[in-house]
C-alpha positions in Angstrom: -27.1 -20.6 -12.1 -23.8 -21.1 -13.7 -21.8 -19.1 -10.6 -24.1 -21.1 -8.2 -22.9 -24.3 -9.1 -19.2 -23.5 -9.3 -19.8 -22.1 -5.6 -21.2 -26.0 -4.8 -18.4 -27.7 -6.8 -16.0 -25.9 -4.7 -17.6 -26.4 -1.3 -17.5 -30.4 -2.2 -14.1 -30.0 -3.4 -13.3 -28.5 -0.3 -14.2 -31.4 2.1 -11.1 -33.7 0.5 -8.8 -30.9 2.2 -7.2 -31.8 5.7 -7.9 -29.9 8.8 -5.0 -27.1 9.2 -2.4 -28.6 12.3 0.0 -25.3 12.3 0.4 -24.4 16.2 -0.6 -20.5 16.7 -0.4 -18.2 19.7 -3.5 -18.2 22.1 -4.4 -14.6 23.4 -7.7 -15.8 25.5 -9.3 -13.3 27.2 -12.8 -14.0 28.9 -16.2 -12.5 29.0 -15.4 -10.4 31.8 -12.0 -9.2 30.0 -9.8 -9.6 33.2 -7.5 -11.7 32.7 -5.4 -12.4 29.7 -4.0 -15.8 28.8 -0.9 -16.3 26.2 0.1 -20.0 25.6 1.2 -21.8 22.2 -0.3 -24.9 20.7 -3.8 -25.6 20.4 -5.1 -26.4 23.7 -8.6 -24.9 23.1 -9.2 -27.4 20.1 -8.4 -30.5 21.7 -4.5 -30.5 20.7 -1.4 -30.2 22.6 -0.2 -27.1 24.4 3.7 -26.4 23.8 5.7 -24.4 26.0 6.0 -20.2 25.1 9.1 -18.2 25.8 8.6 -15.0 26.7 6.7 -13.3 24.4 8.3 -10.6 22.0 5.5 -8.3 22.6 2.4 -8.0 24.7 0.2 -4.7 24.4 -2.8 -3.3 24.6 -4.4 -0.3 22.3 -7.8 1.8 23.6 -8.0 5.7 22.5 -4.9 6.3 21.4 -3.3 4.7 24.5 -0.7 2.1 24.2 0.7 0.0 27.6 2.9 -2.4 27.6 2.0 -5.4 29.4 5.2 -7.5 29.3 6.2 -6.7 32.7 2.9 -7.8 33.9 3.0 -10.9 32.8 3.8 -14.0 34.9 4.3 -17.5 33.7 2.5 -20.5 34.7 1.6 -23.8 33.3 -1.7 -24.2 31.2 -3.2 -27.8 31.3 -4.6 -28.8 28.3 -6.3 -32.2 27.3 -3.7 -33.7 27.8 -0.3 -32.2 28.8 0.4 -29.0 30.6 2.7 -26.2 29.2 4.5 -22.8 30.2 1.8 -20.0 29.3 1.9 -16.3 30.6 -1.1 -14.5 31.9 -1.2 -11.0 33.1 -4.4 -9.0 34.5 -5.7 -6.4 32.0 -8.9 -3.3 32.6 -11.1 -3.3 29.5 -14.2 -1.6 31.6 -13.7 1.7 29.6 -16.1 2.0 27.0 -14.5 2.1 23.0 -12.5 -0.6 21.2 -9.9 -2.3 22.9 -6.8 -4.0 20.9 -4.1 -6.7 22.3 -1.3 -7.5 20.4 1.0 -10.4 21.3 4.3 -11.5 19.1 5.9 -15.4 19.9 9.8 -15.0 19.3 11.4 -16.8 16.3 11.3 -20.3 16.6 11.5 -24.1 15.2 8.3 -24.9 12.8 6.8 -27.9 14.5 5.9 -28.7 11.4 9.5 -28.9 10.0 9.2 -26.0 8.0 12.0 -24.1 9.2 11.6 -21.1 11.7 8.1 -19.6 12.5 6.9 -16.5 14.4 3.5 -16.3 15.9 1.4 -13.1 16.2 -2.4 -12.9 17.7 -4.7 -10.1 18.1 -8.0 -10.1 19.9 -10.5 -7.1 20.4 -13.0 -6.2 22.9 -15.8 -4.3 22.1 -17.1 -2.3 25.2 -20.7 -0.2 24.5 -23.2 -0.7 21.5 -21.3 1.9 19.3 -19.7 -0.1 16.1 -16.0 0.3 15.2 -13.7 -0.1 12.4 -10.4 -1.5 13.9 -7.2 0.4 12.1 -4.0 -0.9 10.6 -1.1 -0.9 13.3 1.9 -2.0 10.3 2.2 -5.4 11.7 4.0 -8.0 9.6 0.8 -10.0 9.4 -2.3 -9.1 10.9 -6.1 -9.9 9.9 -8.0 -6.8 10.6 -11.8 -6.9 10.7 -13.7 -4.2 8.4 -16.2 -3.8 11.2 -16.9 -5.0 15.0 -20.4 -3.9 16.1 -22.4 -5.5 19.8 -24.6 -8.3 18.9 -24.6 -11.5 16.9 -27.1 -13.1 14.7 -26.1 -16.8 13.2 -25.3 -16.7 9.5 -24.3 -12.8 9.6 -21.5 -11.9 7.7 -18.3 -11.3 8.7 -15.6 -9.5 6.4 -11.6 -8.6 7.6 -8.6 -8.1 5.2 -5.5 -9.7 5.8 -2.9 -7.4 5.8 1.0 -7.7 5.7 2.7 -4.7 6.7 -0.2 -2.2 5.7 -0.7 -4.2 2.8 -3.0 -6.8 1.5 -1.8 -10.6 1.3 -3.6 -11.7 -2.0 -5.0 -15.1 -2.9 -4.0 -16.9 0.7 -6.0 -19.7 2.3 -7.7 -17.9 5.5 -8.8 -20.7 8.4 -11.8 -20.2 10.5 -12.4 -22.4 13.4 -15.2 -22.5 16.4 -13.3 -23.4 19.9 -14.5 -26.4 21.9 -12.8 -25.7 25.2 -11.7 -22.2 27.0 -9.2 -21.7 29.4 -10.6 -20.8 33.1 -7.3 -20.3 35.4 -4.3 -22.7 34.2 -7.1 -25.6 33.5 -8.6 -25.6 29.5 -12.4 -26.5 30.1 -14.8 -28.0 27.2 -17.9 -25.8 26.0 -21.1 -27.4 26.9 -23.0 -27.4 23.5 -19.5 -26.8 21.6 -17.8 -30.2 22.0 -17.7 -31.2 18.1 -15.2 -29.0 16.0 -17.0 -26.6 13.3 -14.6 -24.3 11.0 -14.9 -22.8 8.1 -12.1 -22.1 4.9 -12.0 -18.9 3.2 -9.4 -17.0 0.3 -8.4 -13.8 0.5 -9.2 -11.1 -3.4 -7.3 -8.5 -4.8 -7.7 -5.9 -1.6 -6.9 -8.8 0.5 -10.1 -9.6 2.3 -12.5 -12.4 3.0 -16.3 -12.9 3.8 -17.6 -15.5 5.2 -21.1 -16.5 7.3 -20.7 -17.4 10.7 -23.3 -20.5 11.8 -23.0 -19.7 15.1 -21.7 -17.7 18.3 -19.0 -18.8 20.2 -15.1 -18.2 20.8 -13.7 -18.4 16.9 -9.9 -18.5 15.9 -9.1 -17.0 12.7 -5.9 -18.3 11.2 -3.5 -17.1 8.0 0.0 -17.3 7.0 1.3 -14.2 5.8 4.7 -13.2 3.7 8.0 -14.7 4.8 10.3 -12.5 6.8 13.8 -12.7 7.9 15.5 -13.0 11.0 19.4 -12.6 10.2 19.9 -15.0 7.8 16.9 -17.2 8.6 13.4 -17.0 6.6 10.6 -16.7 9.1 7.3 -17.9 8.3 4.9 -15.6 10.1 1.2 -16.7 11.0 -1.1 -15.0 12.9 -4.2 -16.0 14.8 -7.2 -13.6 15.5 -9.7 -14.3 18.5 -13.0 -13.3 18.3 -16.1 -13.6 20.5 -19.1 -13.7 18.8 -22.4 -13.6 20.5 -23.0 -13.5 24.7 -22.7 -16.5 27.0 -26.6 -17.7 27.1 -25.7 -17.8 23.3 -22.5 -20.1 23.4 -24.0 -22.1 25.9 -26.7 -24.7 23.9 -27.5 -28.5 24.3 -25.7 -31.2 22.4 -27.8 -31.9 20.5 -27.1 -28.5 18.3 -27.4 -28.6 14.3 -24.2 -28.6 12.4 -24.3 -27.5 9.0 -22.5 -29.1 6.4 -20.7 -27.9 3.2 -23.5 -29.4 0.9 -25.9 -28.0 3.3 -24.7 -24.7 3.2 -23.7 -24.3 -0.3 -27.4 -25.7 -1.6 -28.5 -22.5 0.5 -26.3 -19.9 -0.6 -28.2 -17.4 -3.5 -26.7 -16.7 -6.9 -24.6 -13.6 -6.8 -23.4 -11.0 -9.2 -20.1 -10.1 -10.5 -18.6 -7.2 -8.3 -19.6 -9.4 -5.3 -17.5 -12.6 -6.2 -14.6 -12.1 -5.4 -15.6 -11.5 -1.8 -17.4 -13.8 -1.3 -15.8 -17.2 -0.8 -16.6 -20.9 -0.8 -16.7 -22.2 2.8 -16.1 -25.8 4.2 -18.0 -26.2 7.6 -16.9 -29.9 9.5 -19.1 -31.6 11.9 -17.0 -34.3 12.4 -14.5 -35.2 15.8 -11.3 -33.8 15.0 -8.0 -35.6 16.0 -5.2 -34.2 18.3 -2.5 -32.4 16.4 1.1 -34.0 16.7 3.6 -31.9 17.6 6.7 -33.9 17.4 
């Protein structure tokens, strides 16, 4: 009873906290897998799209196969709600069956936020085939790793990943779960029928680095973190990385406006006492039903 209502004192707690503005990298693939999208900012949330250099590194992983897709990738403008930018896009093949990985790395640049310099990294992965898979460590200097990808999606199922800097786990760091209202479809962002308020969640990673939290519902979710700080030269690089997730198919992402949003008193009312070894896992989650505004980015 007692762990109970700490995890409902921490959900309300949670709902003083500000929506997370950071930019991140975009890696957008969609259902069909064809085409892959890179572009900076957060056009798929209803913020502004910023112009990307040419990223630092663009790959895909399946069976032990690595290509390099840099030199596939052509630039173009994204239009988001409401400016356009410089994105990259480059055709990709992910009808093998197995796990497939893509890796993309922003170079080192000014913090919109005015926090100094700031390197992107995004990961997606695309599940071809009902067999389940446990995505590996690849050393990255921040990456959040799922502990397991498997076809098929039931709302409130839990998902678990460790964040990971370097092979290692980042401890005791704010992890930031959002569902996308829009998706890009050529160079124009286009709003998700049945998704068009913004729903996210807030999670902290334990000691092995990893977070659980309970999904709601399916749709396009970006998972955000801030690892370690680097160095570039003499500069301290903030590194933050962005995975993209699909959960669920498209008759599942597509529902009527009038869909149920849960909220943090809602959901923390519903969760069950649990026992020891299972709290630090676990996590108190903040779930927002309300219109968010556009980021500024100057």
């Amino acid at each position: 009873m007692f762990l109970h209502g700490n995890l409902m004192a921490a959900a309300r707690a949670l709902l003083t906290l500000p929506r997370p503005s950071t930019p991140g990298l975009m890696l957008h693939l969609p259902e069909t897998g064809d085409l892959l999208t890179l572009a900076l900012g957060d056009p798929l949330g209803g913020g502004a799209v910023l112009d990307l250099a040419t990223p630092l590194e663009a790959i895909h992983l399946h069976a032990g196969c690595r290509v390099d897709l840099r030199a596939a990738l052509k630039p173009g403008l994204l239009h988001g709600a409401g400016n356009a930018a410089r994105s990259w896009q480059a055709r990709v093949d992910v009808s093998c069956s197995g796990l497939h990985r893509f890796e993309a790395v922003s170079d080192v640049g000014r913090d919109p936020e005015g926090r100094g310099y700031v390197q992107h990294h995004a990961t997606s992965f695309v599940l071809r085939g009902s067999v389940a898979a446990e995505p590996e460590t690849i050393g990255s200097a921040v990456e959040i790793l799922p502990d397991r990808l498997a076809a098929g999606f039931v709302p409130g199922a839990v998902f678990s990943a460790r964040l990971l800097a370097r092979g290692r786990p980042v401890v005791g760091t704010a992890v930031h779960l959002e569902r996308m209202m829009a998706e890009p479809v050529g160079d124009q962002v286009r709003p998700i029928r049945g998704h068009e308020r913004s729903l996210w969640v807030i999670a902290e990673t334990d000691r092995a680095g990893r977070f659980r939290v309970c999904l709601p519902t399916s749709g396009l979710w970006a998972i955000t973190a801030t690892g370690p700080f680097g160095w570039s030269g003499l500069r301290p690089v903030r590194h933050v990385t962005t995975l993209w997730l699909r959960f669920g198919n498209p008759s599942e992402c597509l529902k009527n406006e009038s869909e149920p949003v849960v909220t943090a008193e809602e959901f923390s009312a519903s969760l069950r006492p649990l026992d020891a070894a299972a709290v630090a896992g676990h996590l108190s989650q903040r779930l927002s039903s309300e219109q968010r505004p556009h980021e500024r980015t100057t």
